[in-house]
DOSEPA-371111 format. One record per residue (C-alpha): y, x, z; residue in three letters. Coordinates in steps of 0.02 Angstrom, whole numbers, plus 50000, padded with zeros to 5 digits. Layout:
// residues N
YXZALA;...
// end
This chain:
// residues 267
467444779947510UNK;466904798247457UNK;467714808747348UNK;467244814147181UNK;466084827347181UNK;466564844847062UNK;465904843346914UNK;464604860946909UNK;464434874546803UNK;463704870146642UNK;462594883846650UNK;462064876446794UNK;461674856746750UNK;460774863346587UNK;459504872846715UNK;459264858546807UNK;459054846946656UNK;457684860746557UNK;456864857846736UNK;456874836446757UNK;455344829446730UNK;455884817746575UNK;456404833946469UNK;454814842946529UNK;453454827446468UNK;454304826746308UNK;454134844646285UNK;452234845846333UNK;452114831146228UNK;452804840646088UNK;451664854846102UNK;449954843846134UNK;450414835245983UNK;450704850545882UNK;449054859845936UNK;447944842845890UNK;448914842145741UNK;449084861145686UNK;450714858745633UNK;452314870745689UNK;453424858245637UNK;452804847045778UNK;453064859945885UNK;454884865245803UNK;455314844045816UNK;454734843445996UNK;455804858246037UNK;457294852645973UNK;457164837346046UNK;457044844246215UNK;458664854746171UNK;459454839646127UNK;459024831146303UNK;459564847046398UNK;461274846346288UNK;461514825646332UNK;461244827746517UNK;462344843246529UNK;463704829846451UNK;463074813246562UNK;464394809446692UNK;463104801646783UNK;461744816846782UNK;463174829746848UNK;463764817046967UNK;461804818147010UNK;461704834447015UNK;463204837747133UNK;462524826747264UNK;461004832947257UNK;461854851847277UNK;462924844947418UNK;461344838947516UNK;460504855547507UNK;462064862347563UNK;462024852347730UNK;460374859347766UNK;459894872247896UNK;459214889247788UNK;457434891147837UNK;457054905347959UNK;456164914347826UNK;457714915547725UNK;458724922847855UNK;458654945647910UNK;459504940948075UNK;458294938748217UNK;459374929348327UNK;460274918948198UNK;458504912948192UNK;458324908548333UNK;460104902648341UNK;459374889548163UNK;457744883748275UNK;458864877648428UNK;460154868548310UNK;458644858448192UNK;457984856248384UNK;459614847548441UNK;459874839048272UNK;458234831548289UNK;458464827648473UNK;460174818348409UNK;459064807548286UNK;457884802348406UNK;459034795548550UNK;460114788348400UNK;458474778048361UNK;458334771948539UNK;460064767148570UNK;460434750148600UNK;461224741748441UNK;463044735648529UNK;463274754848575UNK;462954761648377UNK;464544756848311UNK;465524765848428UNK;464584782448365UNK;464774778048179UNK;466144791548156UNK;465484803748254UNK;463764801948150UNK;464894808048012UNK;465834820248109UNK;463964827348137UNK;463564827747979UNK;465164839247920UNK;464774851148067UNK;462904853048028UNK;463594856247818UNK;464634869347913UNK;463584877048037UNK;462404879347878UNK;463754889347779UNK;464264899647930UNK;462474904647975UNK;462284909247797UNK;464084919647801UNK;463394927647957UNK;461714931847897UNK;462504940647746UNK;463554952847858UNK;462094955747970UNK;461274963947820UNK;462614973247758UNK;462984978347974UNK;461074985447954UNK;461044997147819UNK;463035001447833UNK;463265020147866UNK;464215019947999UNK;463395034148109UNK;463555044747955UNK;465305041247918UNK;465775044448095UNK;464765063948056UNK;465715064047910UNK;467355060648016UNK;467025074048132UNK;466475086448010UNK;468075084047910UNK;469355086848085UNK;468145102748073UNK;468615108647921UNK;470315104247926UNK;470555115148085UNK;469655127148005UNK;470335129447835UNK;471745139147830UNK;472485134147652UNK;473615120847648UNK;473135113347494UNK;471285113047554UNK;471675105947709UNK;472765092247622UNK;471365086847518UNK;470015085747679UNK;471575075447736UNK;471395063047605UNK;469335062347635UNK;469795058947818UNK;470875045147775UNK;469675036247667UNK;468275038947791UNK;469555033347933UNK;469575016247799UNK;467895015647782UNK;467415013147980UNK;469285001147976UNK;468324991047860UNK;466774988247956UNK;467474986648107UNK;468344970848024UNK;466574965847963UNK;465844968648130UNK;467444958348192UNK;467094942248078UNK;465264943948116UNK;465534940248296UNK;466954928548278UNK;465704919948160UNK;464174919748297UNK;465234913848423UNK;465804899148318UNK;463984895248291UNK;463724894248492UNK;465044882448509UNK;464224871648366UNK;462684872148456UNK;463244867948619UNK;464084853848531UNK;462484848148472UNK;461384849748624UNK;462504840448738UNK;462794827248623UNK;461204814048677UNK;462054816348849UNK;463674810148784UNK;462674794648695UNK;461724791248859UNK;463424789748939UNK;464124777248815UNK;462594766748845UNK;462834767349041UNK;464764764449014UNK;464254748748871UNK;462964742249011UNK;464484743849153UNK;465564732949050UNK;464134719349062UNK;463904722549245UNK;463494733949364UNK;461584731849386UNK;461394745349520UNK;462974736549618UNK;462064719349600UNK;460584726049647UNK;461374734849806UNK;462084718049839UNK;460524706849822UNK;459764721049950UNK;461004718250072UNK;460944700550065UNK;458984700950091UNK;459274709950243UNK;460204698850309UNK;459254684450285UNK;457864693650344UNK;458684697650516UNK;459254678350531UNK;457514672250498UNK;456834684750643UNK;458284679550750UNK;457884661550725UNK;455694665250757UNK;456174673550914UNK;457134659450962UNK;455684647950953UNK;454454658951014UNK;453874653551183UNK;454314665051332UNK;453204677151385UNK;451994674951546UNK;452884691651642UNK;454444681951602UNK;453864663751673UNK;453194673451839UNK;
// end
């Protein structure tokens, strides 16, 4: 049994109820009545009656409950290519929807005694592509920040401040270009850790995808391993061969036995 979703921000669920289709006919209602009427107070009724609705839903166990499953399934989703700055995290989101599809279709075609024995890994799939989406977004987010971070220029700045330190002769001078440095030396510490998490991110992703893509191969194995247990059809096969073989050789055995003998062999 699922757990109880988190209830969301209310700012939140009152967005998503001025937006349901119920709240938004009984607003245009409101103001078509109002303009055939010519009456503001129509239009003032209508209006508070869709504020009412909005305030109802964002109170309805059942709307929220709505609205975090709802949020939870967009969650699971891939992010579209178009939403993504990374080039090859997009590529990276093309060969995962690939292998998720892939995943769906042999699913379809698998034999019905071999589907419950991939019931929990069906689930298991659907937690990894939930987190695969959330790590492609993380990664995308440092990618931008990797792009436009400064860290040529900082590493200028770094070298020009070792300049001026050697250079500077006053010891309160060069004690503040010693603080700069430090801060700079903090600065490129800091997206060296971002660069860091980036890759350790990325990588993660490759293992989820490999995951993915060699998963049909695992399903065509139970089927072969679900078909074994009936019997070995190849082996059977093999066997009826072998069998026909040898009654073939017996039956040419026994035809050249009752073949008359040849005239070179009667002179």
């Amino acid at each position: 049994m699922s757990a109880t979703p988190p209830r969301p921000p209310t700012a939140h669920l009152m967005a998503q109820s001025a937006r349901s289709t119920m709240n938004l006919v009984a607003l245009g209602l409101s103001i078509a009545l109002a303009c055939a009427a010519g009456n503001v107070w129509v239009l003032f009724l209508g209006s508070w009656l869709y504020a009412l609705l909005i305030a109802r839903d964002s109170t309805n166990r059942l709307f929220w409950r709505k609205v975090a499953e709802l949020d939870a399934q967009k969650a699971r989703e891939l992010p579209s290519e178009s939403s993504l700055t990374d080039p090859s995290l997009m590529i990276l989101v093309q060969s995962l929807r690939k292998g998720f599809e892939e995943i769906e279709r042999v699913m379809k075609e698998t034999p019905e005694p071999v589907r419950p024995h991939l019931r929990l890994a069906t689930t298991f799939l659907n937690d990894v592509r939930a987190e695969a989406a959330q790590l492609i977004r993380d990664a995308d987010s440092l990618s931008s920040y990797l792009l436009t971070s400064p860290a040529e220029a900082t590493q200028a700045a770094v070298h020009k401040l070792n300049f001026e330190i050697a250079r500077s002769c006053d010891e309160d001078v060069k004690a503040e270009y010693r603080r700069a440095l430090t801060v700079r030396h903090d600065q490129l510490a800091a997206v060296a850790d971002v660069t860091h998490e980036h890759d350790r991110i990325v990588a993660s992703l490759q293992l989820v995808l490999g995951t993915i893509e060699a998963f049909p191969a695992w399903i065509y194995r139970l089927r072969v391993l679900e078909a074994r247990a009936k019997g070995d059809r190849v082996g059977d096969v093999n066997d009826e061969l072998v069998d026909l073989k040898a009654e073939l050789a017996s039956s040419q055995q026994l035809l050249e036995g009752l073949a008359p003998p040849s005239d070179e062999a009667a002179g």
